[in-house]
LUMKOLZA-827745 format. One record per residue: residue in three letters; residue number from 1; x, y, z of N, C-alpha, C, O in turn. Coordinates in Angstrom, 3 decimals. Example, Ala and Ser with C-alpha at 12.3 -4.5 7.8 and 13.67 -1.06 7.14 Angstrom:
<pts>
PT  res    n      n.px      n.py      n.pz     ca.px     ca.py     ca.pz      c.px      c.py      c.pz      o.px      o.py      o.pz
PT  ALA    1    13.190    -5.690     7.800    12.300    -4.500     7.800    13.200    -3.300     7.800    14.236    -3.319     8.465
PT  SER    2    12.850    -2.250     7.080    13.670    -1.060     7.140    12.900     0.030     7.870    13.409     1.138     8.039
</pts>
This chain:
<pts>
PT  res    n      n.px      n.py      n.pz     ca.px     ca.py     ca.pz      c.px      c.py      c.pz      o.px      o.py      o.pz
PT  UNK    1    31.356   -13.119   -24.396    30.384   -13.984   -23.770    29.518   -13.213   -22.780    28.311   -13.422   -22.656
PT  UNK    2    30.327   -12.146   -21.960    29.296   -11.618   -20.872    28.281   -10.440   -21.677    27.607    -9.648   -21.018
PT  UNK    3    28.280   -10.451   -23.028    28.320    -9.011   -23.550    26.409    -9.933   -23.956    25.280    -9.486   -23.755
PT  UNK    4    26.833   -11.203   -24.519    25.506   -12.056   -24.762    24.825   -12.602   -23.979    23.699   -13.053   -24.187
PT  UNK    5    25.680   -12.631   -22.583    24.773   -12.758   -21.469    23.399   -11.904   -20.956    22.266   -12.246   -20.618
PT  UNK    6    24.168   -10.504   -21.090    23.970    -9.725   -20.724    22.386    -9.130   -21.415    21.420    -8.655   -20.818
PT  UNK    7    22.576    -9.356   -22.748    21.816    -9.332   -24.461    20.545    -9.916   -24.021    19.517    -9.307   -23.725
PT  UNK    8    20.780   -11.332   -24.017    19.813   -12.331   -23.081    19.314   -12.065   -22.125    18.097   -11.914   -22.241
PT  UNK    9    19.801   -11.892   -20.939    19.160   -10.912   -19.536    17.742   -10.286   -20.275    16.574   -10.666   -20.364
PT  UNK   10    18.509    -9.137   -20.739    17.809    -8.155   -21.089    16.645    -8.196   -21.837    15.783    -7.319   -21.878
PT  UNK   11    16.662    -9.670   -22.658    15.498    -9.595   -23.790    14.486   -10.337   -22.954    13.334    -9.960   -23.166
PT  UNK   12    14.615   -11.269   -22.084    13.873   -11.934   -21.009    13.252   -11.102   -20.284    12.043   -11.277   -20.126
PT  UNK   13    13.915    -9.974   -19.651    13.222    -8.999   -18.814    12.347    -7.568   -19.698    11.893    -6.561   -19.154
PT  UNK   14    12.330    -7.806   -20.729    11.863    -7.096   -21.449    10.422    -8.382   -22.390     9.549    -7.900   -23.112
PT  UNK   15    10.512    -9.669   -22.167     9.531   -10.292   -22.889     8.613   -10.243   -21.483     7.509    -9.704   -21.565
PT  UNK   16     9.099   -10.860   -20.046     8.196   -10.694   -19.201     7.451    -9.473   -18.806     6.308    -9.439   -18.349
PT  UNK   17     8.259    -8.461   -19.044     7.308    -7.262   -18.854     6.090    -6.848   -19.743     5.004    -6.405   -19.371
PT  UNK   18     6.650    -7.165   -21.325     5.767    -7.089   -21.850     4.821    -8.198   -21.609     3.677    -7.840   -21.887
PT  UNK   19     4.869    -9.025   -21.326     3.721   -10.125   -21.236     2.945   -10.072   -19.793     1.894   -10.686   -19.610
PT  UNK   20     3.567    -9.285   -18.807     2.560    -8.855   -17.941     1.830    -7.958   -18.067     0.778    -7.865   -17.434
PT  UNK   21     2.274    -7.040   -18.983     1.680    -5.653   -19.496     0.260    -6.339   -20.397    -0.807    -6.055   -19.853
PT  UNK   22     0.186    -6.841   -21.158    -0.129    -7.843   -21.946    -1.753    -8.607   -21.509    -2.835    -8.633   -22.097
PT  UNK   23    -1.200    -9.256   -20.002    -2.015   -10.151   -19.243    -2.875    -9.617   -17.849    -3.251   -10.285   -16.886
PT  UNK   24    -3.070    -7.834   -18.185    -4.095    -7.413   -17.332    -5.496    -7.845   -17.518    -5.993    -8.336   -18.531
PT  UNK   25    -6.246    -7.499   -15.999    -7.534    -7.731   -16.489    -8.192    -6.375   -16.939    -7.628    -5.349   -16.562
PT  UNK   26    -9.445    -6.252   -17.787    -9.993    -5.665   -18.045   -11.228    -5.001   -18.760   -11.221    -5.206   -17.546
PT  UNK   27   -12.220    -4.458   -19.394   -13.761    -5.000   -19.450   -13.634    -5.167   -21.272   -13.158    -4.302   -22.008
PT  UNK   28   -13.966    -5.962   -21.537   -14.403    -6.362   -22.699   -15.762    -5.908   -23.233   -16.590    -5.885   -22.322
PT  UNK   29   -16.138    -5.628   -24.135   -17.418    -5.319   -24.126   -17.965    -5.590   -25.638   -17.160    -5.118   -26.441
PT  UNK   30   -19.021    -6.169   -26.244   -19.857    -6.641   -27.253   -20.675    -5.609   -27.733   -20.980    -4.595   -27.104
PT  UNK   31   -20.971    -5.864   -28.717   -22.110    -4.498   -29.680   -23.698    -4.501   -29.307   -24.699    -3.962   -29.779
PT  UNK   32   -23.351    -5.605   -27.943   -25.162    -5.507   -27.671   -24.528    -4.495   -26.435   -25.446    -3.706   -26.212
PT  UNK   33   -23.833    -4.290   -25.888   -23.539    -3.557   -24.689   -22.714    -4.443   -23.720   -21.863    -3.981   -22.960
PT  UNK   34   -23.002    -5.610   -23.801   -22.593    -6.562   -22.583   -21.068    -6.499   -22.311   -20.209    -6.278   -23.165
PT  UNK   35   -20.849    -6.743   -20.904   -19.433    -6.611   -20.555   -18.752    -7.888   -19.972   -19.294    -8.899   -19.524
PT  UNK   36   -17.949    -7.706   -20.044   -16.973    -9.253   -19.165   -15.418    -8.299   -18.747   -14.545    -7.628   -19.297
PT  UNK   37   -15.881    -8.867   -17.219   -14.019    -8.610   -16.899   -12.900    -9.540   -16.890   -12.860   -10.545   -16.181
PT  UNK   38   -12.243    -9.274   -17.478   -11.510   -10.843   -17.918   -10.126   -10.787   -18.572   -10.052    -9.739   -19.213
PT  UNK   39    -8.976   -11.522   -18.662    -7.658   -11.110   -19.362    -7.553   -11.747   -21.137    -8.059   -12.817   -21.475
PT  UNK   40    -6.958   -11.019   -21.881    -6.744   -11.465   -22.773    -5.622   -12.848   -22.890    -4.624   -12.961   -22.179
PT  UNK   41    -6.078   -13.910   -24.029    -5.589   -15.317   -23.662    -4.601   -15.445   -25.239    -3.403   -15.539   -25.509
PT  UNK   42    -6.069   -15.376   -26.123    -5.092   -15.491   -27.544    -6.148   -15.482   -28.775    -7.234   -16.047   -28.652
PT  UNK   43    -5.865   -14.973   -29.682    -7.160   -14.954   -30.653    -6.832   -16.522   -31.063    -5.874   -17.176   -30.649
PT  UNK   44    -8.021   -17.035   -32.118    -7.867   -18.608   -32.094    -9.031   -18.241   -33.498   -10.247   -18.106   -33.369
PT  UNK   45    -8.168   -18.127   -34.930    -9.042   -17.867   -36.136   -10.151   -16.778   -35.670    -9.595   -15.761   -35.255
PT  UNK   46   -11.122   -16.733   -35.638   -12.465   -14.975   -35.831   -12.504   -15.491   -34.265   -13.729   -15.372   -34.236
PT  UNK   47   -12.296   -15.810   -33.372   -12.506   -15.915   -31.714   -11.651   -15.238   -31.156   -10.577   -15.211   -31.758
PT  UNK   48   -11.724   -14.438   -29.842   -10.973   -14.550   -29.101   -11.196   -14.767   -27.742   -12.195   -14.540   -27.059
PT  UNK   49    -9.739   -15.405   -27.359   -10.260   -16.153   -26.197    -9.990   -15.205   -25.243    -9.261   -14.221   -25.370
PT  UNK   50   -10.876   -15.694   -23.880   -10.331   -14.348   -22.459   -11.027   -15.868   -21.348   -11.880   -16.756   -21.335
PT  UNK   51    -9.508   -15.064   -20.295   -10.118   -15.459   -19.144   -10.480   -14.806   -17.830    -9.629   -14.085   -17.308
PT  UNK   52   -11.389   -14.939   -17.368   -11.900   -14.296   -15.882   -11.343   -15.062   -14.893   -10.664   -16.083   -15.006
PT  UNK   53   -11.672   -14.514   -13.983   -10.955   -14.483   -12.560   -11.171   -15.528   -11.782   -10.413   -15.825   -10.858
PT  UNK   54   -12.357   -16.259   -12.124   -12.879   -17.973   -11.869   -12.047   -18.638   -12.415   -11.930   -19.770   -11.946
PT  UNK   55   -11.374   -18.373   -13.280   -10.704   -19.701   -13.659   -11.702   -19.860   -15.278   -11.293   -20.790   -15.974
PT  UNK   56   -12.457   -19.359   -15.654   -13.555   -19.369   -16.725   -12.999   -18.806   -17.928   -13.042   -17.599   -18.169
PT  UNK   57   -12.264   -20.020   -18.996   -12.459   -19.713   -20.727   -13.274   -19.582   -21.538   -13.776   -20.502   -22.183
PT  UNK   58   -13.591   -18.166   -21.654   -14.402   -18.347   -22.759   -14.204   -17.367   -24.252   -13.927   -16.172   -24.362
PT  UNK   59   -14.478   -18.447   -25.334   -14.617   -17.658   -26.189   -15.457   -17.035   -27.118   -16.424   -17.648   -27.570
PT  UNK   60   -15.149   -15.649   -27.526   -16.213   -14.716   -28.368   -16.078   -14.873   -29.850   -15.242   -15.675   -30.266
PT  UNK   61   -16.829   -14.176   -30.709   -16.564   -13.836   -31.953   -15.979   -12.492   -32.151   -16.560   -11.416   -32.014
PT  UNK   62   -14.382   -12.765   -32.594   -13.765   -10.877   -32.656   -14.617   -10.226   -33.165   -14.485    -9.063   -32.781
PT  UNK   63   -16.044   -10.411   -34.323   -16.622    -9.325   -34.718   -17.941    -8.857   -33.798   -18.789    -8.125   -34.308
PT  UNK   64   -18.045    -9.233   -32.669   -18.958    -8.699   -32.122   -18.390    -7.682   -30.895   -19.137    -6.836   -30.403
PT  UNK   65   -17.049    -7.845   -30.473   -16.638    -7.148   -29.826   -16.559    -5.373   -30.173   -16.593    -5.110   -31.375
PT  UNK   66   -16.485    -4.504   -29.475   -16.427    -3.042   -29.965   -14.775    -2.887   -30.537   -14.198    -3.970   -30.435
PT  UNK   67   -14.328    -2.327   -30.829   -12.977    -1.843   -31.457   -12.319    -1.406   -30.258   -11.188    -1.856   -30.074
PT  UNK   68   -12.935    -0.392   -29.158   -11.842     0.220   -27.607   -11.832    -1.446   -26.997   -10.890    -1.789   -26.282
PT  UNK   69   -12.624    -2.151   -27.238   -12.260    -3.742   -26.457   -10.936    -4.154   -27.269   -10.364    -5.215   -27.020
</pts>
């Protein structure tokens, strides 16, 4: 039992890390040049969504974004 406790612990502290790792902010940028600083939220079919630091959802078309975004 402590051995699956333990199992558990571990996969929790290993999902939150990754999901803070995950939920930085950082610049997004489009094929006209334009930028947004903002965290990744969740793709949603050819969109993906991001949010900025207002509190502001918005979503893009994944194909206009650059590929380093």
């Amino acid at each position: 039992m402590k051995q699956t406790s333990k199992l558990l612990s571990s996969l929790l502290a290993l999902t939150l890390f990754a999901g803070s790792a995950l939920a930085e902010q950082r610049t997004w940028t489009d094929n006209k040049g334009r930028q947004i600083l903002a965290t990744f939220v969740s793709i949603e079919g050819d969109q993906v969504v991001l949010l900025t630091a207002d509190g502001g959802m918005h979503r893009f078309p994944l194909a206009i974004l650059w590929p380093v975004s």
